[in-house]
N, C-alpha and C positions, 0 to 999 in steps of 0.2 A: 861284364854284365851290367847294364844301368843300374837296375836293384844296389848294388855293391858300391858306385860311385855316387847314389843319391839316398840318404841311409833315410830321409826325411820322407821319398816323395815315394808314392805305391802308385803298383801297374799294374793292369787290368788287360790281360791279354784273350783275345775273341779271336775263336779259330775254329770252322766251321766242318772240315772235312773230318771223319775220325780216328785217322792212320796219324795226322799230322799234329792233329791236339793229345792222342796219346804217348809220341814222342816226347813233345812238349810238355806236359803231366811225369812221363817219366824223369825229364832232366831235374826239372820242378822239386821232385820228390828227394832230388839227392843234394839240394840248395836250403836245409833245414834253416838257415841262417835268413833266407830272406821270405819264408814263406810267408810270416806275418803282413807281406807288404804287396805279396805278387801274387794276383788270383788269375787263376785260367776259367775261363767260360766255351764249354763245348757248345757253342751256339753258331747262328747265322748272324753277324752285325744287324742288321736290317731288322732282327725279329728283338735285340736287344738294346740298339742305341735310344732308339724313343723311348725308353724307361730312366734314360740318366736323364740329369739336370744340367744345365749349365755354371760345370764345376771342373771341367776338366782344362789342368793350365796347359797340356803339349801331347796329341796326340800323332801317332807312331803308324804308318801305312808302309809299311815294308817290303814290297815287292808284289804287290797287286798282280793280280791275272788281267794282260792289258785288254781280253775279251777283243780280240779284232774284229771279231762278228757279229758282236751286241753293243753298238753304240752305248744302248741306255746303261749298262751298266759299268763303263766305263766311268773312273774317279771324276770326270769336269764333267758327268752328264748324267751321273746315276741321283735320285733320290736319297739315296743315303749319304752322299754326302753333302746334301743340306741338312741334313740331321747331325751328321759330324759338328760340319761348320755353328750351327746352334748350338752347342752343348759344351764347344771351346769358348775358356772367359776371352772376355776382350782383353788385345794385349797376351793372348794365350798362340801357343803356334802348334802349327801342320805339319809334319814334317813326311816326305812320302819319298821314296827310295825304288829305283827299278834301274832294271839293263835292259833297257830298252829304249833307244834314242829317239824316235820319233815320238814314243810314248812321254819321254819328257819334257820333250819340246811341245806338246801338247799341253800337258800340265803347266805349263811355264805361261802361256801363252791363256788358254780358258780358264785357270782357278780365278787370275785375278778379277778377269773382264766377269764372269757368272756369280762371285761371292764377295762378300766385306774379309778379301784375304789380299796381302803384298807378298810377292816373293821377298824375302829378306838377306837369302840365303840361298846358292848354287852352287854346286862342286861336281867333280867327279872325285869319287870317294876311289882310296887307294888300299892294299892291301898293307902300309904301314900303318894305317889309321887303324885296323881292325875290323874285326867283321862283327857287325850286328847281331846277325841269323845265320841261318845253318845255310838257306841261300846263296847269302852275299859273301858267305866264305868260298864256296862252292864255284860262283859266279867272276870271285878273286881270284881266285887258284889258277883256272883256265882262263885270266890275264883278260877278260870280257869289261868291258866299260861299266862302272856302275854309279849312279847320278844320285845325288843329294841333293832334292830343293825342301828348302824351309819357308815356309809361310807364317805371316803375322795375322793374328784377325783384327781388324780394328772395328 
């Protein structure tokens, strides 16, 4: 768990759906050790990112719905992630996670050209590395490709 490896830095996890945020709430609840530090928000992003500031050093996109069907709300074309991108300091990074290849080749290609972001960082993340989310364990297990790009804001 990040929480556990960064005793210093708190997470703010946004999760919209409500089957999956009270999963999430219940793991949450059995982690007394880092709750001081990890808040969950049953929200929409979009209804809650325009209320932060520009304070956040490394935000976390984890396996995005790549939405094949709604351009706009796709990560290089949605609204909201100009709002992201605003709210990360300069020198702060993106880091967005999917098994989905063309979706990242995507990302790879419009974050930098549409935002003041560099990719910095690209892998295909492995199941020795560990798994982030319940997802990417998921997505590990049945031996499916899953892509790590990191972005820098400058």
């Amino acid at each position: 768990m990040w929480a556990k490896s960064h005793p210093s830095g708190q997470i703010l996890a946004i999760e919209r759906t409500s089957e999956k945020y009270a999963k999430f709430k219940r793991r949450l609840d059995h982690h007394p050790d880092v709750q001081d530090r990890v808040f969950a928000a049953h929200a929409d992003a979009a209804w809650l990112v325009p209320w932060l500031s520009e304070t956040i050093d490394h935000c976390f996109w984890l396996y995005p719905n790549p939405e094949p069907k709604r351009r706009n709300h796709r990560i290089a074309h949605s609204k909201l992630t100009s709002l992201v991108v605003e709210m990360i300091k300069p020198g702060g990074q993106l880091t967005i996670a999917t098994n989905v290849e063309s979706y990242a080749e995507e990302l790879r290609v419009e974050l930098p050209r549409r935002f003041n972001l560099e990719l910095a960082f690209d892998e295909k993340w492995s199941l020795d590395r560990g798994a982030r989310s319940h997802f990417e364990k998921k997505y590990l297990a049945r031996g499916e490709p899953c892509f790590n790009l990191e972005f820098v804001k400058y």
